[in-house]
C-alpha positions as CSV (number, residue, x, y, z in Angstrom):
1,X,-23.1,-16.6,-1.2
2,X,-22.9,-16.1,2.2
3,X,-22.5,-12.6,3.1
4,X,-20.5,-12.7,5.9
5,X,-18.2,-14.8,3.4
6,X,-18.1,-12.9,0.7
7,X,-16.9,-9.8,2.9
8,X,-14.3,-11.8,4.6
9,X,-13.1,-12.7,1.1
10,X,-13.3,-9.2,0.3
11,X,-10.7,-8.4,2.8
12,X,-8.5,-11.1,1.7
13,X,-8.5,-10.5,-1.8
14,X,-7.7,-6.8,-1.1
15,X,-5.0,-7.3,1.1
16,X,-3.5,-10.1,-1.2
17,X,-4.2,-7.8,-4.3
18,X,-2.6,-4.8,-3.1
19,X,0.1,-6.4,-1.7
20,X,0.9,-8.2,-5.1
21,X,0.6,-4.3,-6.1
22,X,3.0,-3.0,-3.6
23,X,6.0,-5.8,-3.5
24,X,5.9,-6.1,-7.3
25,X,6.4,-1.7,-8.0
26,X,9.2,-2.5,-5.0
27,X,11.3,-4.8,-6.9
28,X,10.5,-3.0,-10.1
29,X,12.0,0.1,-8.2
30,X,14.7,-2.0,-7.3
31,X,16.0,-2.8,-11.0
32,X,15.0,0.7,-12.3
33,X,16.9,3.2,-9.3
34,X,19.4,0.2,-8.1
35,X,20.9,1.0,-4.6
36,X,24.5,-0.6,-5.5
37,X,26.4,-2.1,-3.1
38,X,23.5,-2.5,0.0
39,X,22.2,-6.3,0.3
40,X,18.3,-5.4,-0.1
41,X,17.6,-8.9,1.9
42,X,19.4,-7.0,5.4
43,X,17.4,-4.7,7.0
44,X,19.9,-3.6,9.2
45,X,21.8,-2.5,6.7
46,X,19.1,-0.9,4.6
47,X,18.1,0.7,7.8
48,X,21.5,2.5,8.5
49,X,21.7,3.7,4.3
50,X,17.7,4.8,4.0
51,X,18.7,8.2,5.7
52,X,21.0,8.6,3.2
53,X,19.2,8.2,0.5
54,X,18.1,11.1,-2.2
55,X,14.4,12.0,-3.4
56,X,14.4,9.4,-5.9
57,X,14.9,6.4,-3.8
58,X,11.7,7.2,-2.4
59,X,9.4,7.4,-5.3
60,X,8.8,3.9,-5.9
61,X,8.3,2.8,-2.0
62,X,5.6,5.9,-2.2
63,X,4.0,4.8,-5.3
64,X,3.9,0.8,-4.7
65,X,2.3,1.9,-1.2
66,X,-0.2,4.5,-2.8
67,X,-1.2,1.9,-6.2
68,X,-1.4,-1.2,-3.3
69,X,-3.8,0.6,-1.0
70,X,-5.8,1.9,-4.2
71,X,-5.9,-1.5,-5.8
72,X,-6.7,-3.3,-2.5
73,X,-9.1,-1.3,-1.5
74,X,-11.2,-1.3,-4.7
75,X,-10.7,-5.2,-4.7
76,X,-12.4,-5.7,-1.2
77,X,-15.2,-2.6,-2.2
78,X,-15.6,-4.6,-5.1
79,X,-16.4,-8.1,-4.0
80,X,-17.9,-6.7,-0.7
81,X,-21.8,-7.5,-0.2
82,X,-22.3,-4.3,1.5
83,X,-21.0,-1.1,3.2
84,X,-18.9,-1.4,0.9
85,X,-17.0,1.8,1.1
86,X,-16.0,0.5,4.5
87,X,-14.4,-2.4,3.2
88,X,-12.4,0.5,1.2
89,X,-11.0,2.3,4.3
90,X,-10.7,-1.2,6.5
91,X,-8.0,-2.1,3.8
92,X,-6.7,1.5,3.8
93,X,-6.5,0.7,7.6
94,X,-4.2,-2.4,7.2
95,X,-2.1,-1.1,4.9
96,X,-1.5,2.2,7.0
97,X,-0.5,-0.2,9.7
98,X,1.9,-2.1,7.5
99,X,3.0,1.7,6.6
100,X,3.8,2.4,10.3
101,X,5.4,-0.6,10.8
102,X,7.9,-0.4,7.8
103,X,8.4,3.4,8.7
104,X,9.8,2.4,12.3
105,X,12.0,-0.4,11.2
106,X,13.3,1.8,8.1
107,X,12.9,4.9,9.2
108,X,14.2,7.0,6.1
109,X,13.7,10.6,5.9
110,X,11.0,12.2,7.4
111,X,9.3,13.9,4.8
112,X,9.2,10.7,3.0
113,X,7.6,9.3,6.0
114,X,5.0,12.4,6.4
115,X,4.0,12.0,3.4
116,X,3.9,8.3,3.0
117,X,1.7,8.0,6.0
118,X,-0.7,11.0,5.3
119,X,-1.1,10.3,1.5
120,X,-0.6,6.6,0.6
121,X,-3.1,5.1,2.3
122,X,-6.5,6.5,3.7
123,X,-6.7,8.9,0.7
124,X,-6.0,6.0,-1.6
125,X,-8.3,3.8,-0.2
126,X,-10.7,6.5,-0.5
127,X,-10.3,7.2,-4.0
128,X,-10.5,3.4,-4.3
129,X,-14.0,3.3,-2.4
130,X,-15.4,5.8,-4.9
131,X,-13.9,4.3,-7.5
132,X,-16.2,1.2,-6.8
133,X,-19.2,3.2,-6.7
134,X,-18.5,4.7,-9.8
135,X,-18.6,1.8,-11.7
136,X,-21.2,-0.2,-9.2
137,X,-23.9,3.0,-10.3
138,X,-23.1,2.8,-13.8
C-alpha cells in the first residue's frame, strides 16, 4: 500500500479508535457514578453543575481521555508506514485539542483541568508510541 495512504489511515483509525475508547469509559462513567437529576444531553446545564462536582465525578472523564489518547495513538503508530512515533504524538495532538475544547465549554474544577490537560494526552500518546516499538522490535 501506498504509503502516504496507509499513514492517512493511520490517523483515522487512531482518532476513530480512541474516540470509541473515550465516549464508551464516558457513558460507562455515567451508569457507574450517575449525576441524578442533570440532563447529560444539555451542556448548559452540565456546565453550570461541573464546578460542583466532587473528585469522583472526574475519574472517568480523566481515564476515558488518558485510555483514548493511549489506544489512539498506538492504533495510528501501529498501522503507520513510518515515523511512526510521530503518528503517536500527532494523535496525542488531536486529542489534546479536543481536551481544550471540552475544558472551555465545561470548565469543571481546575485541578481536574490541570491535570487532564498535562497528563491525559501527550504523555499517553507517548507511552502509546513506545508501546508500538516495543512490540514492532520484538
Amino acid at each position: 500500500m501506498n504509503p502516504i495512504i496507509k499513514n492517512v489511515l493511520a490517523v483515522i483509525a487512531g482518532w476513530l479508535g480512541g474516540s470509541v475508547i473515550n465516549m464508551g469509559l464516558v457513558q460507562l462513567g455515567h451508569k457507574v457514578i450517575p449525576m441524578v437529576g442533570v440532563d447529560l444531553n444539555n451542556m448548559e446545564e452540565l456546565a453550570a453543575i461541573m464546578p460542583t462536582l466532587g473528585a469522583k465525578y472526574f475519574i472517568f472523564p480523566f481515564l476515558a481521555h488518558a485510555l483514548g489518547t493511549l489506544v489512539g495513538a498506538f492504533m495510528a503508530a501501529r498501522i503507520a508506514a513510518n515515523n511512526k512515533m510521530k503518528f503517536a504524538m500527532v494523535i496525542g495532538g488531536l486529542f489534546l485539542l479536543g481536551g481544550i475544547m471540552v475544558n472551555l465549554m465545561l470548565s469543571g474544577p481546575t485541578w481536574f483541568s490541570v491535570i487532564d490537560i498535562l497528563f491525559a494526552y501527550i504523555p499517553m500518546a507517548y507511552i502509546g508510541g513506545k508501546f508500538t516499538e516495543k512490540i514492532i522490535d520484538k
